[in-house]
N, C-alpha and C positions, 0 to 999 in steps of 0.2 A: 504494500500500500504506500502511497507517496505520501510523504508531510504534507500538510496542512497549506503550503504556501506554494507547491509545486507545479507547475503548469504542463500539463502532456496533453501531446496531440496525436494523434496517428494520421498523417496529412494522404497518407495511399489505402485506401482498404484494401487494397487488394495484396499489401504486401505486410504483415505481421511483423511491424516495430513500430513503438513508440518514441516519441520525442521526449525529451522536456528543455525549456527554456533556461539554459544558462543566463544569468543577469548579466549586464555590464557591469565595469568594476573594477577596481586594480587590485593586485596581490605581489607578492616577494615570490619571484621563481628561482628554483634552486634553493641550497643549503645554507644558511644562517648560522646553524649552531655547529659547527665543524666537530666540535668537542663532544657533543650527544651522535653525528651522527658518525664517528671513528670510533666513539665507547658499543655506538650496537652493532659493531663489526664482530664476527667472530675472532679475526685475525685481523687486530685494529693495526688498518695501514690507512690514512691518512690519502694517499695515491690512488686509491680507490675511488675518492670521491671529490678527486679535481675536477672533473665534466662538471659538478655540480653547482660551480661557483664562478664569479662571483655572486653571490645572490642579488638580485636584481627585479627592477620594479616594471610591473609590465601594468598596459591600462586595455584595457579591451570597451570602445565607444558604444559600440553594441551590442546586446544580446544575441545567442546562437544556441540553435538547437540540435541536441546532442541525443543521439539514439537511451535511451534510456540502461540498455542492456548491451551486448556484443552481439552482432550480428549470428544471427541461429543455423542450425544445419536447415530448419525449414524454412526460414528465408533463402538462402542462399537456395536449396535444391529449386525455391518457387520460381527462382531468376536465372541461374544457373545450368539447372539438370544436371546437375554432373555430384558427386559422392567425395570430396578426396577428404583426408585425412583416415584416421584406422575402423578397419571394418568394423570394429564390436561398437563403434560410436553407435555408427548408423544402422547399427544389430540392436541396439540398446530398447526397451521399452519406452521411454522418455527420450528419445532419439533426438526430435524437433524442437525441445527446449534445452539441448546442448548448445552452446559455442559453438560454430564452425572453426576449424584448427584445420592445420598444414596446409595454410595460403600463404605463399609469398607475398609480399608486397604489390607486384605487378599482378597477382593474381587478385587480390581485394579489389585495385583500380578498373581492371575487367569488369571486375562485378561492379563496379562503382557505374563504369561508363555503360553497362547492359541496364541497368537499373534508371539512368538520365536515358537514354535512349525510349522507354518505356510510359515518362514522364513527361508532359507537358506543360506542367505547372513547376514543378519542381529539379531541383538541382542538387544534387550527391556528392557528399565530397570526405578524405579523412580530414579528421580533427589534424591541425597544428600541433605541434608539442606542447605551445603556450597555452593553447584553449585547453586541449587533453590536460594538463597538471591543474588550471585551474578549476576545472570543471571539478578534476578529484582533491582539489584540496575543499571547494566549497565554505571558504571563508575559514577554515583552520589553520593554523601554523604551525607548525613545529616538521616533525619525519613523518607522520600520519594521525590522520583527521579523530584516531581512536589511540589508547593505549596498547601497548604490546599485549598486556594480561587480555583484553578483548578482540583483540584479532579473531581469534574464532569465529564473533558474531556477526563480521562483517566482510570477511575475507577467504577463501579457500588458497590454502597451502599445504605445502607436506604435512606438517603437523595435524593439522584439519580434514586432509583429500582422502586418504587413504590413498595417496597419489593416484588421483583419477579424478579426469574433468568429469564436473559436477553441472546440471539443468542451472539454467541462470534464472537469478531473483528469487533465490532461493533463502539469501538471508539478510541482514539488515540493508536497507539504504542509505546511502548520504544522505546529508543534511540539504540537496538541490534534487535528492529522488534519484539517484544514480545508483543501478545495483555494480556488484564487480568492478568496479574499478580498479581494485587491488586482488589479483589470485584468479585464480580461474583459466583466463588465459590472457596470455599476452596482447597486448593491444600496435596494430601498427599504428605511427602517425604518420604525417606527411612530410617532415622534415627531413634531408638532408643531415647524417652527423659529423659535428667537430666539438675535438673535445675542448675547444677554446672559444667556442659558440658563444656562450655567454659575457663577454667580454666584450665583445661590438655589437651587442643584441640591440634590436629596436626597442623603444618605450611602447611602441603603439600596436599593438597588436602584429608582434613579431611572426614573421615566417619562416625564419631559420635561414643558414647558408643557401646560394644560389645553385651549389652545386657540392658534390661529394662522391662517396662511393660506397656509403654504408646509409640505409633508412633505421632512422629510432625507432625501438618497441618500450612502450611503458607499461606498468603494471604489477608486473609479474603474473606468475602461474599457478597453479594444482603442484605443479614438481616443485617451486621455491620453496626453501629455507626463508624463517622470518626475514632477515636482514636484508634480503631483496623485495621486499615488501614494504614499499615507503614511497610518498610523493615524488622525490627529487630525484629516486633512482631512475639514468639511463643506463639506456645496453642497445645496440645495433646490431644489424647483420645488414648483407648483399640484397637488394632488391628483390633476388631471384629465389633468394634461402624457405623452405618450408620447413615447419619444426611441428610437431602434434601436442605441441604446449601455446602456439602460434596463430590469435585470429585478427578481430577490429572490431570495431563502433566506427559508425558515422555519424556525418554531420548535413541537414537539408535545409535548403534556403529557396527562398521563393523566385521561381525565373523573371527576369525583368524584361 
């Protein structure tokens, strides 16, 4: 159920995802407390979490709506037709309220660009890295929007999964109505990574380097260790990489 102040929309019937409206807003992207976030290191190095920094203020002038959930295997199969990631997913009883997993990045944008293709009103896109962290911090501060002792209630990870992707919204939501954000599975964004990004970042509703050779994934997964489980953590791979820990959420705006 979404809070009280949530606003969802489903702008497609025909296609089983909800929105909700991200507000405008500024927030601190990246790490702050260097010192909290090397102590929840297992193997506190410090190196670990240079991409993170410097922490930096970003403003976003207007609101965006952000898939409420990660994109499902029965969305995906509605647009799609096609099955990838592991057979027992799609063997599962609960099959259609999985994540979709083992999409490359180029393979999300397919589905992105079959899905506008589809659309006359509407337009598809991934989240930003800036919009994706704010969305999942939702006006919190700190490594994450929850304490460590309650990750359970709001996150799927090792500890939690039985190492196994889990139906989504299945347990609590953020504070903007956003299930998994954290755990579950990996979320692609649209960005380009460097790990020195931060550092000539935009104020204004940043889009990342023009160019690169690795796409950001944020989140974490079902397989994560707590300590990958946090706002400010990134991780990249190759465009072309699929991983069955590996899916997205989108982002729809109105054609002009």
């Amino acid at each position: 159920m979404l809070p009280a102040h949530a606003d969802a929309t489903t702008p497609n019937p025909d296609i089983d995802l909800t929105f909700v409206t991200i507000p405008a807003g500024q927030f601190i992207m990246g790490t702050s407390d260097l010192n909290a976030a090397i102590a929840d290191l297992p193997n506190p190095e410090a190196a670990m979490i240079n991409d993170e920094t410097p922490a930096h203020s970003v403003l976003f002038e207007q609101s965006f709506k952000l898939s409420q959930t990660e994109v499902t295997q029965k969305v995906w199969y509605a647009v799609m037709e096609t099955r990838p990631g592991p057979g027992k997913n799609w063997q599962a009883k609960h099959w259609q309220q999985l994540p979709v997993v083992s999409v490359s990045w180029r393979d999300a944008n397919r589905f992105i660009d079959k899905l506008n293709s589809l659309s006359s009103k509407h337009h598809y896109r991934l989240p930003t890295e800036a919009e994706w962290e704010y969305a999942a911090r939702a006006s919190s501060i700190g490594l994450r929007p929850f304490s460590r002792l309650a990750m359970d209630e709001y996150a799927w990870y090792l500890l939690s999964s039985n190492d196994e992707i889990q139906a989504v919204a299945k347990l609590k939501a953020n504070a903007w109505g956003l299930y998994d954000m954290y755990g579950n599975a990996w979320e692609w964004v649209a960005d380009w990574y460097s790990p020195s990004a931060y550092s000539n970042s935009s104020k204004v509703n940043p889009q990342g380097p023009s160019q690169g050779s690795k796409k950001i994934r944020r989140g974490g997964s079902y397989h994560c260790p707590p300590h990958l489980i946090r706002s400010a953590y990134r991780a990249a791979d190759l465009p072309d990489k699929a991983y069955s820990v590996l899916g997205f959420r989108i982002i729809v705006e109105d054609k002009h």
